[in-house]
C-alpha positions as CSV (number, residue, x, y, z in Angstrom):
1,X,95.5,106.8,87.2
2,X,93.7,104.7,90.1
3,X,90.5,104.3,89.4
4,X,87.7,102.6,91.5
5,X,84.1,101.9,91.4
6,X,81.2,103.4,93.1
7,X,78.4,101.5,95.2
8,X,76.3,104.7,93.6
9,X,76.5,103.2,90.2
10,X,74.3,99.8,91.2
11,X,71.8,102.0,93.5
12,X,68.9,100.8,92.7
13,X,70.1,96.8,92.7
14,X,72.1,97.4,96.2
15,X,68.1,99.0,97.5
16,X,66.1,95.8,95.9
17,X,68.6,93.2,97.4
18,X,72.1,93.2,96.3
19,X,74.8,93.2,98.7
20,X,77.9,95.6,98.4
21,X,80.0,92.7,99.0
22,X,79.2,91.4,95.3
23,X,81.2,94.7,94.5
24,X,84.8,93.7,95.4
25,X,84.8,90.9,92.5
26,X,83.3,93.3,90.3
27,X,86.0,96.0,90.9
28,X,89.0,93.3,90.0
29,X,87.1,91.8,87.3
30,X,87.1,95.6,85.3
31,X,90.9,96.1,86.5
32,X,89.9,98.7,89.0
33,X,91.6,99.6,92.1
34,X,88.8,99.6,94.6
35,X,85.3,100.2,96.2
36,X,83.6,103.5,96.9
37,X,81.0,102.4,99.6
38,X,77.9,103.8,100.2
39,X,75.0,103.4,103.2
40,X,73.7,100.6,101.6
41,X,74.1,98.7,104.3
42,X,71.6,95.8,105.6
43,X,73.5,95.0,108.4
44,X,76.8,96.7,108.9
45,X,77.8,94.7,112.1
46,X,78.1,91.4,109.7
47,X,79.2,92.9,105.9
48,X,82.0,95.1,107.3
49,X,84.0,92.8,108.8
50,X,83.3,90.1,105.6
51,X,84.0,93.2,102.7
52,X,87.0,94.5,104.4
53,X,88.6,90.4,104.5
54,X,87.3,90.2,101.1
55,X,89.0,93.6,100.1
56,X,92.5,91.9,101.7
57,X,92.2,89.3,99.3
58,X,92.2,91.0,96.0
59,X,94.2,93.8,97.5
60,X,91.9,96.1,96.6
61,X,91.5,99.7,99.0
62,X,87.8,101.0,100.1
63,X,86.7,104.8,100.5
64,X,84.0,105.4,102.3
65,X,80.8,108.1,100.8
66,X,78.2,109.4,104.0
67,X,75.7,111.4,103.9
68,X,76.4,113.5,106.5
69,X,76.9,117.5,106.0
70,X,79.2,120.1,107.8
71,X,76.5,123.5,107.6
72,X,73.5,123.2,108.1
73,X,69.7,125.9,108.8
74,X,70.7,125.8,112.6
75,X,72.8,124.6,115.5
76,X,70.4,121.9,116.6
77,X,70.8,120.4,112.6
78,X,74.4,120.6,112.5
79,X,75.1,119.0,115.6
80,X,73.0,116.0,114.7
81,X,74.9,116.0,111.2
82,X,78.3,115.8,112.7
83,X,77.3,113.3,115.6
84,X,76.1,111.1,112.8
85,X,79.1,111.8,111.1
86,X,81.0,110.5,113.7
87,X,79.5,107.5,113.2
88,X,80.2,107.1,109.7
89,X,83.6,107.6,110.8
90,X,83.7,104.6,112.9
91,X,82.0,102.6,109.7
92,X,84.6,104.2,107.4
93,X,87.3,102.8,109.8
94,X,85.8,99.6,110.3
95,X,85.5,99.2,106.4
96,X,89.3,100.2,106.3
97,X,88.4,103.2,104.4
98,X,91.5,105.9,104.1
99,X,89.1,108.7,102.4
100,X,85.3,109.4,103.5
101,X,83.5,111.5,101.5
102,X,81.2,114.6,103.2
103,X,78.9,117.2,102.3
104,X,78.8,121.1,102.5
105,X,75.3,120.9,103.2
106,X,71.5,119.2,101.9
107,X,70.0,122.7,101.7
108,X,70.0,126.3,102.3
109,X,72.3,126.9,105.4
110,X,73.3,129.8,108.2
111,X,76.6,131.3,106.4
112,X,76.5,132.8,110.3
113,X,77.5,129.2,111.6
114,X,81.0,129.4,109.9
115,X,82.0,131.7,112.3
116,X,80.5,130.8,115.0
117,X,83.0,129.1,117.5
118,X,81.2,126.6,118.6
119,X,81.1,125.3,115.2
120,X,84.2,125.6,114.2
121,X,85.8,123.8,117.8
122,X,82.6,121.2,116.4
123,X,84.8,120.6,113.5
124,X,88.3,120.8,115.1
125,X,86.9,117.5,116.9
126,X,85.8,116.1,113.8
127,X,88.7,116.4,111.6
128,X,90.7,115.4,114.9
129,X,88.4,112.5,115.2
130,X,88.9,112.0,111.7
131,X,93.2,111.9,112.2
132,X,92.9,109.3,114.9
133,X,91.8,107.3,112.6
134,X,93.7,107.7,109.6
135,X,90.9,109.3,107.3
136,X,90.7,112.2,105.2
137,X,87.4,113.7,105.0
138,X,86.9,115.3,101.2
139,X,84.5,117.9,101.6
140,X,82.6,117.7,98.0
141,X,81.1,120.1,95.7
142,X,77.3,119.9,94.9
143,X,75.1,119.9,92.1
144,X,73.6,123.1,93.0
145,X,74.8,126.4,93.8
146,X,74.0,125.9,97.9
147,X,77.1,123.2,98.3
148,X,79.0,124.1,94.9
149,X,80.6,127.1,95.3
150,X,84.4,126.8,95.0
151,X,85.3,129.5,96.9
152,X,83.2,128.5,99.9
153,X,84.7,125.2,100.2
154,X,88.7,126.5,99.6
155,X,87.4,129.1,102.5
156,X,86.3,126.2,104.8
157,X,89.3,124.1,103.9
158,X,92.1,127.1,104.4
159,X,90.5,128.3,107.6
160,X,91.2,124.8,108.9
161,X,94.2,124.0,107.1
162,X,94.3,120.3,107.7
163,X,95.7,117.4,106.0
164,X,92.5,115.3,107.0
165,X,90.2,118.0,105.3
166,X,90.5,118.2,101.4
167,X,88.0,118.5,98.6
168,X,86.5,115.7,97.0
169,X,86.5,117.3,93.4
170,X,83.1,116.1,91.5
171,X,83.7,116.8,87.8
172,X,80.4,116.5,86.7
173,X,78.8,118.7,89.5
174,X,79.7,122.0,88.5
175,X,78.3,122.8,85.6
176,X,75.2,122.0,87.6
177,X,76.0,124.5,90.4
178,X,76.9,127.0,87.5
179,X,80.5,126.5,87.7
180,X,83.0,125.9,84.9
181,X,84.9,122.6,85.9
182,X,88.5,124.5,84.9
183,X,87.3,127.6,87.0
184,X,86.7,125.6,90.1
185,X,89.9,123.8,89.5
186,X,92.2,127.1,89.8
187,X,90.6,128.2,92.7
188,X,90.8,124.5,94.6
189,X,94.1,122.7,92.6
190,X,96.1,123.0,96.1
191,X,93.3,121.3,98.0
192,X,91.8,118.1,96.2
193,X,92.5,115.1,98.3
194,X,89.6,113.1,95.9
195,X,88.4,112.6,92.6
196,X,84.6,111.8,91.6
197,X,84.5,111.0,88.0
198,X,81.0,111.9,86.3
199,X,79.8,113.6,83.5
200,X,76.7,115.8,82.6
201,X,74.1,115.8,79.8
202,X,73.1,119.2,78.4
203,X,69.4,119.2,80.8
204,X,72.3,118.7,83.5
205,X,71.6,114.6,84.0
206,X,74.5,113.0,85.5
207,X,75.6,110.5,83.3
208,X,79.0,108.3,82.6
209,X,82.1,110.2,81.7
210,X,82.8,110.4,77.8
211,X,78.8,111.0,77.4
212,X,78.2,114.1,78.4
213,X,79.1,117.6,77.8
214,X,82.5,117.8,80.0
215,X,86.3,117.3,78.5
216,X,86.9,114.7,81.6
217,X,90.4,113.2,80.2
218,X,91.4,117.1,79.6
219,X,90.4,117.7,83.3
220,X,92.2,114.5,84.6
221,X,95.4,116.1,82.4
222,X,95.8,119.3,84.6
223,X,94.7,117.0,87.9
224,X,98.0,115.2,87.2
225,X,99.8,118.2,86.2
226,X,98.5,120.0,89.0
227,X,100.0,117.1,91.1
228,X,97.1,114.9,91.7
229,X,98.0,111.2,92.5
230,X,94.7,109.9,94.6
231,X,91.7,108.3,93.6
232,X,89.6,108.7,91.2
233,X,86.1,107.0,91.6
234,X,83.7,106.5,89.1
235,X,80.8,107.6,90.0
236,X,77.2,108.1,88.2
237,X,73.6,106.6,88.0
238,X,73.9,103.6,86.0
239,X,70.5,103.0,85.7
240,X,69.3,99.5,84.2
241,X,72.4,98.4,83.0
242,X,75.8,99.7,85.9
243,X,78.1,97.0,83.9
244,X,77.7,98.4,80.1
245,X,78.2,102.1,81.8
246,X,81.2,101.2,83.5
247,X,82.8,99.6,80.9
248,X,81.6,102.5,78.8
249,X,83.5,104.6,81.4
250,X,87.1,102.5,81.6
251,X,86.9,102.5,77.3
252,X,86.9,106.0,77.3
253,X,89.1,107.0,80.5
254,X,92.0,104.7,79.5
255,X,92.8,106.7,76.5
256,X,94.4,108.8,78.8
């Protein structure tokens, strides 16, 4: 299992100050694989080119997590979405990122626009844009029931049926969305191309896996099974204290 850290975990040190640089030491000090990194970013035109050097040295690997969503409340919103997008994109390939995480959508959206062809040529450039460059989007699930539907998101994967568009498969977001974790598994097992580790208190608060509510080493068993061998990024809040919940996290995962 290859697991890596998340810039999301030190949020609110990375908004007061800290630089996501300080990351890559902290990824091979708890004998992880690599960086997820966020827009966090004080001045991308100097940390990029210094994290992705720094990456080389530890040999660690980078994904890439925007913001950016693929549905949107109109045609005006989604186009802005996926020209910003793009833009992560060049980021994501500047970091040397092979995955960048996306969104279904922020809010309530048009189910009209998904067969509209306008936006569906929009996205034929995007995941093409996306293949130039060597990165797989993963298209993840939501904490609510607007972006985490499982059948919406195997519907927007299959009607594209791209290697560069897979699901980026959030444990802990599904009970949230009103999902069972094993339900959404069956109906996405043939398109996961990521893995965000998180778990999920009974008042639905994301929390670090092995503290919540969700059999997470049971759901990494039938990833593997399934044929899973990508990433799998640990990410969650870690409020006050990111080190003692990662650590927390690697105790409990590598019982596996």
């Amino acid at each position: 299992m290859r697991l890596i850290i998340s810039a999301v975990t030190w949020e609110p040190f990375l908004l007061s100050g800290m630089c996501q640089l300080e990351l890559v030491p902290l990824a091979d000090k708890y004998g992880c694989a690599g960086i997820e990194f966020r827009p966090y970013w004080r001045s991308s035109i100097d940390e990029l080119p210094e994290i992705k050097e720094f990456l080389a040295e530890y040999g660690l690997v980078s994904t890439y997590a925007c913001s950016e969503c693929l549905l949107a409340g109109s045609q005006e919103e989604v186009r802005v979405s996926l020209a910003a997008m793009s833009a992560s994109l060049s980021l994501a390939e500047r970091l040397g990122a092979g995955i960048m995480r996306i969104n279904v959508a922020a809010g309530p959206f048009n189910r009209e626009l998904i067969n509209a062809s306008w936006w569906r040529q929009a996205i034929r450039e995007i995941i093409g844009c996306a293949a130039g460059k060597g990165i797989v989007l993963g298209l993840e699930n939501g904490p609510d029931a607007v972006g985490g539907d499982p059948v919406l998101i195997r519907d927007i994967l299959t009607s594209f049926a791209s290697p560069w568009l897979k699901a980026t498969y959030n444990t802990g977001n599904w009970l949230a969305a009103g999902w069972d974790p094993n339900r959404a598994l069956d109906i996405l097992a043939d398109h996961i191309g990521y893995v965000h580790l998180k778990d999920i208190t009974a008042a639905n608060a994301p929390i670090h896996p092995g503290a919540g509510s969700i059999n997470i080493l049971s759901l990494i068993g039938r990833l593997s099974r399934e044929g899973y061998q990508g990433l799998y990024a640990l990410e969650f809040p870690g409020g006050q204290s990111p080190a003692a919940s990662v650590k927390a996290s690697l105790k409990y995962l590598r019982q596996e």
